[in-house]
C-alpha positions in Angstrom: -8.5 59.9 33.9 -6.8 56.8 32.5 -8.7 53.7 31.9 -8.0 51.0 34.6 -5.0 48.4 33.6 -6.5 45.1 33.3 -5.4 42.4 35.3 -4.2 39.6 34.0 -6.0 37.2 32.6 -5.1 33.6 33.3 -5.2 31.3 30.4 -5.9 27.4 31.3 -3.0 25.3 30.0 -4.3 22.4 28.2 -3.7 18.9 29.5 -0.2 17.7 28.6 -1.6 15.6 26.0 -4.0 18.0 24.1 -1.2 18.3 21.7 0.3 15.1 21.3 -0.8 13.2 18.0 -3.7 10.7 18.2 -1.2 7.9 18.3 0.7 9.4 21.4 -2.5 9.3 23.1 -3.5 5.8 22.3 -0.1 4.9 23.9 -0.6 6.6 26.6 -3.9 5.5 27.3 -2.6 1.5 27.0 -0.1 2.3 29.6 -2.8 3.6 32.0 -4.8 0.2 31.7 -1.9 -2.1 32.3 -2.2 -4.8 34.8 -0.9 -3.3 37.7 -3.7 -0.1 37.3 -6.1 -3.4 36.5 -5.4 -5.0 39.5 -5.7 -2.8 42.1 -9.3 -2.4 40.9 -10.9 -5.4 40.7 -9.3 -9.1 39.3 -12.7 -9.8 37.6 -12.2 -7.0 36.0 -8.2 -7.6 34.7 -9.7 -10.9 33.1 -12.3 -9.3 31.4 -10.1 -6.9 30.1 -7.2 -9.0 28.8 -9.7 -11.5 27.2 -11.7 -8.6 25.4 -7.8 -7.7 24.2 -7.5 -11.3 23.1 -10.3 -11.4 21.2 -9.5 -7.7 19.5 -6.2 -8.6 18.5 -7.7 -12.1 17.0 -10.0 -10.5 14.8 -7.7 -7.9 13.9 -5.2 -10.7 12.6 -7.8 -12.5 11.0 -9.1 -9.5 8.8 -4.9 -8.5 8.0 -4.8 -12.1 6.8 -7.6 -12.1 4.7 -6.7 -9.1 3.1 -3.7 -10.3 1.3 -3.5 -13.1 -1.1 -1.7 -16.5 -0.9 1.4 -14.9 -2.9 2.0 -12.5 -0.2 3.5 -15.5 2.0 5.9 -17.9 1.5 6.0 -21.3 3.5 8.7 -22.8 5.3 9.0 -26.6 6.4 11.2 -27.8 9.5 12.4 -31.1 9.8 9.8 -32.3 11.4 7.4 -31.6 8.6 5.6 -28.5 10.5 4.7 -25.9 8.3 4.5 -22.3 8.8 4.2 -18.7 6.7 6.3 -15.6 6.7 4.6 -12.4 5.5 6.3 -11.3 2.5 6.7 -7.6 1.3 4.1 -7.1 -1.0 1.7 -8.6 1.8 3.1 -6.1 4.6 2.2 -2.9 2.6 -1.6 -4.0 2.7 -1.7 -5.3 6.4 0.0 -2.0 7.4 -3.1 -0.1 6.4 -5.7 -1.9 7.8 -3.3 -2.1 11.1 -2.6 1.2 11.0 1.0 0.8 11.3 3.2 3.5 10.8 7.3 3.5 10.6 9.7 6.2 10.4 13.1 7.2 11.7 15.2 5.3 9.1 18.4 5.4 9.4 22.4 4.3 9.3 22.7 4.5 13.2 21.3 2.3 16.3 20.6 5.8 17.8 21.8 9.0 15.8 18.7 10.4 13.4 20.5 12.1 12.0 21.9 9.9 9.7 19.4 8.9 6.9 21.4 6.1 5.9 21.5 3.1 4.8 25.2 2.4 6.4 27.7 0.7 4.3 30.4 -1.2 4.9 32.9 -3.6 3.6 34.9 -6.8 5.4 37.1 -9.2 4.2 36.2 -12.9 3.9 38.0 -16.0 3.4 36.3 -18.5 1.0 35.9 -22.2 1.6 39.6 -23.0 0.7 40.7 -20.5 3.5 43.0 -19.0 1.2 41.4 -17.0 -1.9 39.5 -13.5 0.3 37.0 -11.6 -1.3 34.9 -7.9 -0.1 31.6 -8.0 1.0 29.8 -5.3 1.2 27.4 -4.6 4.0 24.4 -2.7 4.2 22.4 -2.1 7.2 19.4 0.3 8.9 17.4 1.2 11.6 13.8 2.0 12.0 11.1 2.7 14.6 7.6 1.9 14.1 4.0 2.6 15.6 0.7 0.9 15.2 -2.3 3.0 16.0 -4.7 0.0 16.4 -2.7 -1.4 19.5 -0.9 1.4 20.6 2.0 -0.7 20.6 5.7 1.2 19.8 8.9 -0.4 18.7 12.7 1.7 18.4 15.7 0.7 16.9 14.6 -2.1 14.7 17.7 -3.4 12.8 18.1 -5.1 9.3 21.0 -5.8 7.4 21.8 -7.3 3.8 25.5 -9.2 2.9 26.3 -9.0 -1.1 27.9 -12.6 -0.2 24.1 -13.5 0.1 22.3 -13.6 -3.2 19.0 -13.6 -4.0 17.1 -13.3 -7.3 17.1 -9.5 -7.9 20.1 -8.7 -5.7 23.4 -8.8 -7.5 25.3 -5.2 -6.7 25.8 -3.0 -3.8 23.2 -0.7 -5.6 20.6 -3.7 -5.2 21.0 -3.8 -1.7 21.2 -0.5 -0.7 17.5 -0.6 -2.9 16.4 -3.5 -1.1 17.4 -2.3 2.8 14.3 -0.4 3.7 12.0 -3.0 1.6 13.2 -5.7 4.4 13.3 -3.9 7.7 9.7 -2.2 6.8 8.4 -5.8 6.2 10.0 -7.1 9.3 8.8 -4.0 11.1 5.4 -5.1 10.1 6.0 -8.6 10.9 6.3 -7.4 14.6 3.7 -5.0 15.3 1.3 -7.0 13.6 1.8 -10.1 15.3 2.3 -12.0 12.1 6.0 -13.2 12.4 5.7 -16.9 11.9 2.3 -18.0 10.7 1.4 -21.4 11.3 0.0 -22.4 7.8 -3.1 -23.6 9.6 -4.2 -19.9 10.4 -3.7 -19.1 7.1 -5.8 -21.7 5.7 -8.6 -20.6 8.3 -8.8 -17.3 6.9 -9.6 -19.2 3.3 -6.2 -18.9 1.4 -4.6 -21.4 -0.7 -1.6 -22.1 1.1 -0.4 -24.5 -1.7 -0.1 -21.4 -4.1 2.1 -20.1 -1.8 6.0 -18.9 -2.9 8.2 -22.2 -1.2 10.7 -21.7 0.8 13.2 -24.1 2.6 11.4 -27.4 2.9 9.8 -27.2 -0.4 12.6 -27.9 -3.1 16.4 -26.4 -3.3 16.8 -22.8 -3.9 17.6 -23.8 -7.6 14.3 -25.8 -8.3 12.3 -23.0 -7.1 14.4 -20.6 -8.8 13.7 -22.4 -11.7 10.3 -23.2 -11.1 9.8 -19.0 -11.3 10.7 -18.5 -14.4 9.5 -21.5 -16.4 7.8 -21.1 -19.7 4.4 -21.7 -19.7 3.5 -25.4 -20.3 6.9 -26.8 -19.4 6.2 -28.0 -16.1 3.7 -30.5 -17.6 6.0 -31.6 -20.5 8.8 -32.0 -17.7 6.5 -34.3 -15.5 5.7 -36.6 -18.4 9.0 -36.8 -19.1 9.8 -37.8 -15.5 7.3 -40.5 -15.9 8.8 -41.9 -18.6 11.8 -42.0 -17.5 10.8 -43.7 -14.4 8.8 -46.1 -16.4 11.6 -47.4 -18.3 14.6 -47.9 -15.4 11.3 -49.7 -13.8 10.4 -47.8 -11.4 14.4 -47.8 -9.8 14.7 -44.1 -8.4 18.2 -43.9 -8.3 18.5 -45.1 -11.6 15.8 -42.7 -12.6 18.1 -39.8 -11.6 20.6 -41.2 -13.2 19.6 -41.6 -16.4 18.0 -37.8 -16.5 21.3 -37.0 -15.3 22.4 -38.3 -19.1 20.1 -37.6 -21.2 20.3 -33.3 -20.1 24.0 -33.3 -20.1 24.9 -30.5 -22.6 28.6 -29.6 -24.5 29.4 -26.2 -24.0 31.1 -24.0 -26.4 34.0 -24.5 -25.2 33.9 -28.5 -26.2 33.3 -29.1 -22.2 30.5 -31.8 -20.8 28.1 -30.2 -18.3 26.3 -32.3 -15.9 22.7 -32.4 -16.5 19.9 -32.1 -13.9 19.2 -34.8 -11.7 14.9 -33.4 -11.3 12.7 -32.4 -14.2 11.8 -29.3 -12.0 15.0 -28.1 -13.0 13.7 -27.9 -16.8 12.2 -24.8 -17.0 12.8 -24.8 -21.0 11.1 -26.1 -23.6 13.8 -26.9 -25.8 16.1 -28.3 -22.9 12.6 -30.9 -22.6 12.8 -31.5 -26.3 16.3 -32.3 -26.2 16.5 -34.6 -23.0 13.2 -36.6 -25.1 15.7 -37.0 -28.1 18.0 -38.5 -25.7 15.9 -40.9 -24.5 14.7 -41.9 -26.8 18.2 -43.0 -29.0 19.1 -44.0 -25.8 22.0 -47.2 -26.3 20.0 -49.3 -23.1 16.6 -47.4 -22.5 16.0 -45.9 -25.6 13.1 -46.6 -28.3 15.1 -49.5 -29.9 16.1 -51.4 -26.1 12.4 -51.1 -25.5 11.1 -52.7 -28.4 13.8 -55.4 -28.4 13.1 -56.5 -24.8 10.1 -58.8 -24.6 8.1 -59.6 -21.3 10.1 -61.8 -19.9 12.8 -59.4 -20.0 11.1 -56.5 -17.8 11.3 -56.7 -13.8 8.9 -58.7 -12.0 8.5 -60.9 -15.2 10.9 -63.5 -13.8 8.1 -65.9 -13.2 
């Protein structure tokens, strides 16, 4: 006799999310305690809830923040003298650990994955004369990102870079294209984390420096703090004195001060050509352009060593009696 055929045996299927990834189900999970679910339980309850979130999203800031360093920020001024930090870079690879923030998907389309990318492109522009025309090139990406601390998801984050926009460390198309996925993973970051623009009180809260900070617009031109980053060592200090000085002998005029720094760092060019000197000492990042602008000075035909020792008191300002 032939053995009985079994029947069949049922197998449970798993919950839909058994096999989602652990950060699929914290998603889910924050969209089954939104407010409408919260509400219809008990409004006690929703106020609880969102003010435990408050204070979990606080603290999480506050420990991202610590963990970086004050040259993982640079600080912006407004006109009105308010202050306030953007997370650079270096600063938004440590934060995304301890946030736990994930970001993938990069690509050359709003919507198509399967283009890697970057995309580039090129346009026409007219310079300032609205005659001459010159190619710019035009790289830009796409990204999603994920932060498993929150649960919170963002698609289709967008970032683009302009070769008619220089910045140190950016001069060819090959720069850029380099430099895409550093700037849309920081700004990424920026988002999920919360940390977009930091007033530079929080920062100063969680115990950094803000003063050592990289300055942004507010806090010089773009070609003092250029210069300002690649000073040799001790030439800040030489500069300043030489500020002084020179302040100290137009008597105390500002203008005039400018002025005459403006003179005394002018420089001939090989080709026989005057070039206008620098109208701040933070613009001396050299020691030999310091040197010079001292020699200046000091031979100077009206404020020079020789004017200073032929004027007596009653030649200086405020000596008029």
């Amino acid at each position: 006799m032939s053995s009985p055929i079994p029947a069949a045996v049922e197998v449970p299927v798993p919950p839909e999310d058994v096999e989602l990834e652990a950060e699929e189900r914290l998603a889910l999970r924050a969209r089954d305690q939104n407010i409408a679910n919260l509400a219809l339980t008990d409004i006690g309850k929703v106020k609880d809830y969102l003010e435990a979130l408050r204070q979990g999203l606080e603290i999480m800031q506050g420990v991202a923040i610590k963990s970086t360093t004050p040259y993982d920020w640079t600080r912006y001024k407004d006109r009105e003298g308010k202050v306030t930090c953007i997370l650079r870079d270096q600063g938004a690879t440590t934060i995304r650990k301890w946030l736990g923030i994930s970001i993938t998907g990069h690509r050359g389309h709003p919507t198509d994955l399967k283009e890697p990318g970057p995309k580039v492109s090129t346009e026409r522009v007219k310079q300032a004369d609205g005659k001459a025309e010159v190619v710019v090139t035009i790289v830009e990406m796409w990204a999603d990102g994920f932060c498993a601390r929150t649960g919170e998801r963002v698609e289709g984050i967008y970032s683009a870079i302009r070769s008619d926009q220089k910045f140190r460390g950016r001069e060819t198309p090959q720069d850029d294209k380099a430099s895409i996925r550093t700037y849309l993973d920081t700004k990424v970051t920026r988002i999920l984390s919360g940390l977009r623009k930091v007033p530079e009180d929080v920062l100063k809260g969680a115990g950094l420096e803000t003063e050592k900070c990289y300055g942004g617009s507010g806090f010089g031109t773009s070609a003092e703090r250029q210069a300002g980053a690649v000073a040799e060592e001790g030439v800040g200090e030489k500069a300043k004195a030489l500020g002084e000085e020179v302040l100290r002998r137009v008597g105390g005029d500002v203008s005039a001060a400018r002025q005459l720094l403006v003179e005394i760092t002018s420089w001939t060019n090989k080709e026989g050509m005057l070039v206008k000197g620098y109208d701040s000492v933070s613009k001396l990042t050299k020691g030999f352009q310091v040197e010079n602008a001292w020699k200046k000075l000091r031979a100077h035909k009206t404020f020079g060593d020789a004017a200073q020792r032929d004027s007596g008191p009653e030649d200086e300002p405020g000596a008029e009696g």
